[in-house]
C-alpha positions in Angstrom: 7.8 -25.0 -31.0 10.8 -24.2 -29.1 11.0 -24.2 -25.0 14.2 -24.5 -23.1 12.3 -24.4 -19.5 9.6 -25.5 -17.7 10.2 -24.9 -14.0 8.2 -25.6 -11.0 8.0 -23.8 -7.9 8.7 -20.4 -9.5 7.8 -17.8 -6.5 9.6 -14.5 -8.1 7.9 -14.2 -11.2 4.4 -13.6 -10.3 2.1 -14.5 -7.0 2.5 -17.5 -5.8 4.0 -21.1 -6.9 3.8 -21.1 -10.5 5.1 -22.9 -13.3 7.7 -21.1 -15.2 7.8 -21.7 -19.2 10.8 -20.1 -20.8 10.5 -19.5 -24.7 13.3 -19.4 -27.1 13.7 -17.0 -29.7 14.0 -13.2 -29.8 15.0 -10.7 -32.7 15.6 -7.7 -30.3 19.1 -8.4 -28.2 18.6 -6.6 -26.0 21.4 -4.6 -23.8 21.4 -6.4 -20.2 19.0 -9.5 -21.2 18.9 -12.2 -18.4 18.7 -15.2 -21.2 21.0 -14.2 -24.4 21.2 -18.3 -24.7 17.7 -18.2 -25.6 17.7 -15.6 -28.2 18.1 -18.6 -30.8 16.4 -21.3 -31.7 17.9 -24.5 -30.6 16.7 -28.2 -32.2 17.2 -29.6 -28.8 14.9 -27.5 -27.4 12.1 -28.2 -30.0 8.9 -29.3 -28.9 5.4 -29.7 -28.7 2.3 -27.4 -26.9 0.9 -30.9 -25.9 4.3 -32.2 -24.8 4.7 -29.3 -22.4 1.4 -28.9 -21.3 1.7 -32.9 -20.3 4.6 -32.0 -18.4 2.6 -29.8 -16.6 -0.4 -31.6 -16.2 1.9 -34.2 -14.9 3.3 -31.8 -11.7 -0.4 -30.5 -11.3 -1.3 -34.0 -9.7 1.1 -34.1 -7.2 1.8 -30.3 -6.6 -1.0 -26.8 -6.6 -0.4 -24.5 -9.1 -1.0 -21.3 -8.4 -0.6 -20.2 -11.8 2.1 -19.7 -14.9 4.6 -17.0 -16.1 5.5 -17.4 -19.8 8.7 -15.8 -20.7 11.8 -15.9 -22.6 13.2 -15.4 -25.5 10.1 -13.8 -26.1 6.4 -16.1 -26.8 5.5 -14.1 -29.1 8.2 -15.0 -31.6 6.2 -18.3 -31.4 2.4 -16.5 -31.6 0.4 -19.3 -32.9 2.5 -22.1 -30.4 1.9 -20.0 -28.1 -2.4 -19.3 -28.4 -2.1 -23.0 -28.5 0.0 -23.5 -24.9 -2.5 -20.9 -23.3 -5.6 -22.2 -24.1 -4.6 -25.6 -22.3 -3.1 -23.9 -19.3 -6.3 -22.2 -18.7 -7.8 -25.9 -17.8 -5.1 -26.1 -15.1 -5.2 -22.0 -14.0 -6.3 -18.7 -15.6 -3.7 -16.6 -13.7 -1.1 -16.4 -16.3 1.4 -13.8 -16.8 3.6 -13.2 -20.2 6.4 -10.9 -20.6 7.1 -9.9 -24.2 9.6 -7.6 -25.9 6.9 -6.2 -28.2 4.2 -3.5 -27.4 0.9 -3.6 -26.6 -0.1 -1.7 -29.9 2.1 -4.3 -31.9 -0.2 -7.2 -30.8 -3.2 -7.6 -32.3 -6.3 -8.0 -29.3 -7.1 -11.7 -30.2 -3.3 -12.2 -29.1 -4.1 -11.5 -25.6 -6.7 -13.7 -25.0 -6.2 -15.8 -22.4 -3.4 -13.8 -20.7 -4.3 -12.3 -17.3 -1.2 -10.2 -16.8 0.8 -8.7 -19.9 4.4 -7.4 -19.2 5.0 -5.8 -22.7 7.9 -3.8 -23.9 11.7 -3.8 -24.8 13.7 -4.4 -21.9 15.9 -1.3 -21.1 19.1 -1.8 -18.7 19.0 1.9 -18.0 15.3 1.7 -16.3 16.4 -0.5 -13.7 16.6 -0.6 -10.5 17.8 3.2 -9.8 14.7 4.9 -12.0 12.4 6.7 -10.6 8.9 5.4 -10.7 5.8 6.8 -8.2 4.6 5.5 -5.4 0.9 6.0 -4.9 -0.7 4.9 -1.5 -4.2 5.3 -1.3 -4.5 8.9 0.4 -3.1 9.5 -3.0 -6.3 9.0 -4.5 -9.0 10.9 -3.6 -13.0 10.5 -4.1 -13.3 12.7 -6.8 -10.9 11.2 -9.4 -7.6 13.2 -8.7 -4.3 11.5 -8.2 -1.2 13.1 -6.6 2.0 11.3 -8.5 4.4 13.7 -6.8 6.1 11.0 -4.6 8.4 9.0 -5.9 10.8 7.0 -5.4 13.7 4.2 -6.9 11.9 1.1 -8.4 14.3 -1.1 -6.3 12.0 0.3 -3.1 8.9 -0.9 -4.2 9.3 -3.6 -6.9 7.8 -5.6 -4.3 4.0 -5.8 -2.4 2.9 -3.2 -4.1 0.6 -2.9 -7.4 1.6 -1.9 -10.5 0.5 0.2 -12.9 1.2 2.3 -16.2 0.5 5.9 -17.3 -3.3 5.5 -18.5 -4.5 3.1 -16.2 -7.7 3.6 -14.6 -7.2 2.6 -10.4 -10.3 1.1 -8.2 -10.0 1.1 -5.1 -11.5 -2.2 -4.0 -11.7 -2.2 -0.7 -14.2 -1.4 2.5 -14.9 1.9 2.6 -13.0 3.4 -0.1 -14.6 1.8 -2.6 -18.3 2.8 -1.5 -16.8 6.4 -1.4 -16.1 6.5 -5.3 -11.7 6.3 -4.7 -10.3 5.9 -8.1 -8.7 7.9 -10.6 -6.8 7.4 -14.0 -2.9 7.2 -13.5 -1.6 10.4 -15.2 1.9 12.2 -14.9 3.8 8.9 -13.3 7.6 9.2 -13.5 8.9 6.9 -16.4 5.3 6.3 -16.8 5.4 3.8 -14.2 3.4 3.5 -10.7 3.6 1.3 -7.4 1.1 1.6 -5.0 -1.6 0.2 -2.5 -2.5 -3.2 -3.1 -6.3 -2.2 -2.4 -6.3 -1.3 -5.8 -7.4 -3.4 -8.9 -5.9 -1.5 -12.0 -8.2 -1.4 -15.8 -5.8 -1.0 -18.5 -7.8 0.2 -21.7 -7.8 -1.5 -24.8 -6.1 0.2 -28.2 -8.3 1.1 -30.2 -11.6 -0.3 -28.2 -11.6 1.5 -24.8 -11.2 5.0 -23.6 -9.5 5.1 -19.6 -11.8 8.2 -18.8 -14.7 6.3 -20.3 -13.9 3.1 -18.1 -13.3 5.5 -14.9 -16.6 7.2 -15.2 -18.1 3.5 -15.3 -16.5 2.5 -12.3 -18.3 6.0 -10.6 -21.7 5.0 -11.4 -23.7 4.2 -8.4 -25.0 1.0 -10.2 -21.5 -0.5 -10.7 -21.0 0.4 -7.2 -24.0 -1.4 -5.7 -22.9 -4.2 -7.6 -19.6 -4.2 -7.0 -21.0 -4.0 -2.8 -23.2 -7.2 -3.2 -19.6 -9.1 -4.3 -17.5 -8.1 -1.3 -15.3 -11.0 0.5 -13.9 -10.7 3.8 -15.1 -10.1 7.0 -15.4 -6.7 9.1 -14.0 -4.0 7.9 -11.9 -6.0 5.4 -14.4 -6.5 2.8 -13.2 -6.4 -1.0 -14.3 -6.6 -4.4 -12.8 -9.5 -6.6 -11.1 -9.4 -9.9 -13.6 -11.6 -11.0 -16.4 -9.1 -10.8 -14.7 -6.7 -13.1 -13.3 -9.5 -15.4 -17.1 -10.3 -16.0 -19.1 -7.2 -15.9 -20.3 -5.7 -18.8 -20.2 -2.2 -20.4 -21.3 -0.5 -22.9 -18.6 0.7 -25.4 -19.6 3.8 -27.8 -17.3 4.0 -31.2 -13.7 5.1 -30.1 -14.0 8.6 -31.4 -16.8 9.4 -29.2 -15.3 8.3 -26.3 -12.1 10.2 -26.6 -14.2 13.5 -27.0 -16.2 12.4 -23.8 -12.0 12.4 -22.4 -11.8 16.1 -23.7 -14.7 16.9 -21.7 -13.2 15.2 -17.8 -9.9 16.7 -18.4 -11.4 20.6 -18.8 -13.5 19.7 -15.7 -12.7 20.5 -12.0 -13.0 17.0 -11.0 -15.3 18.3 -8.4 -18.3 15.9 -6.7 -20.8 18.3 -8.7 -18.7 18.0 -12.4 -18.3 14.2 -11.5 -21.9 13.8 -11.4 -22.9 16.1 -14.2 -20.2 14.3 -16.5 -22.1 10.5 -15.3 -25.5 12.2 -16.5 -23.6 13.1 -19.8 -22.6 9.7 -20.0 -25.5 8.2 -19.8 -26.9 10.7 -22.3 -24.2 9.8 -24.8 -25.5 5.9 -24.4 -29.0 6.2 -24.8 -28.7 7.8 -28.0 -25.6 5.4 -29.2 -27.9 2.4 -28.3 -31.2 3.8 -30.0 -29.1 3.7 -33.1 -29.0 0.2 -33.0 
């Protein structure tokens, strides 16, 4: 294993004081890269996952850590390092964020395990600071599953306190009352394919292959999920808000793939009206009685 950094307190690469963990390694060269000196590997730089992890450990006594950003080089030029490093940083905190040059669809799903937050994709100098991204507050978003992109503005504007979010995305609006009245929508038509907006939203980013974004925002619409979700709320007042943890843990039911993206053919030709929105949750569960009397 090769690591050139381990830094502590990092506050610009995630929420927080975090431990930052810099990689070595990285086939892509990319134009504008922050770290070329860590494209190669280096033998001074070679290492253990136990010895870094006990470097951690070691500042975690003394010092909170609010969680880790893993970057590079790129970890995933050091995969199986890497699944080992994550699993023991999950003893100290499970908010870890990794930034890799490869895509989503080039990982497999067991290599995100453990990884709260992935940054994927080849960094481009010309999407920098100047591109347009949008910028979605939450009047944006209305009850009925429509989202208006047309604002946007340069990424250097809102790069900061605001949540992110990619073209496909499913949005939950997560606090008092907008989550009660159904806000939420899937992110489609951002600029770039890129979104800021309100931090009142938690964002569901569908799995390759496994899970559909209109399946997983017609979940979030049932009025089950949404009594859960109610029982859950933190805060005081008018303040209340659901936490990650209760849509990190709840459980869904997930038809084959193919079936799912026909059930997205059938929310995109709809008006998105309260009416269609309900019709299409009675089609839903439909779709799942019969999927789970198959088994």
């Amino acid at each position: 294993m090769y690591v050139a950094r381990v830094l502590y307190p990092i506050e610009v690469l995630g929420p927080g004081k975090r431990v930052g963990i810099w990689f070595c390694g990285c086939p892509r060269r990319c134009k504008g890269c922050s770290n070329p000196e860590l494209w190669d590997f280096q033998e001074r730089y070679k290492t253990t996952p136990e010895t870094v992890f006990e470097i951690i450990k070691s500042v975690s006594l003394n010092h909170t850590i609010d969680g880790f950003t893993i970057t590079g080089g790129d970890p995933f030029y050091q995969p199986e390092e890497l699944k080992r490093l994550l699993i023991m940083l999950k003893v100290i905190s499970d908010d870890i964020i990794v930034y890799t040059g490869y895509t989503r669809e080039e990982l497999q799903p067991g290599d995100l395990k453990n990884i709260s937050v992935l940054i994927d994709g080849e960094y481009i100098e010309e999407l920098n600071d100047n591109s347009l991204v949008s910028f979605v507050p939450m009047p944006a978003v209305s009850e009925d599953g429509l989202i208006d992109c047309s604002d946007v503005k340069p990424y250097a504007e809102v790069k900061k306190g605001f949540t992110y979010f990619a073209e496909g995305d499913v949005l939950f609006a997560k606090i008092t009352p907008c989550m009660e009245n159904g806000k939420g929508a899937v992110a489609q038509g951002l600029s770039n394919g890129i979104g800021a907006g309100s931090t009142e939203f938690h964002v569901l980013r569908p799995i390759e292959g496994v899970s559909n974004p209109y399946w997983l925002y017609i979940t979030t619409r049932f009025d089950s999920f949404r009594a859960e979700a109610r029982k859950v709320m933190t805060g005081t007042g008018g303040q209340l808000r659901v936490p990650i943890g209760f849509l990190e843990n709840y459980p869904i039911s997930l038809p084959p793939i193919s079936l799912q993206a026909e059930f997205e053919v059938i929310v995109q030709q709809s008006d998105k009206s309260k009416l269609i929105i309900e019709d299409t949750k009675n089609l839903v569960r439909r779709i799942l009685n019969v999927y789970r009397s198959r088994f």
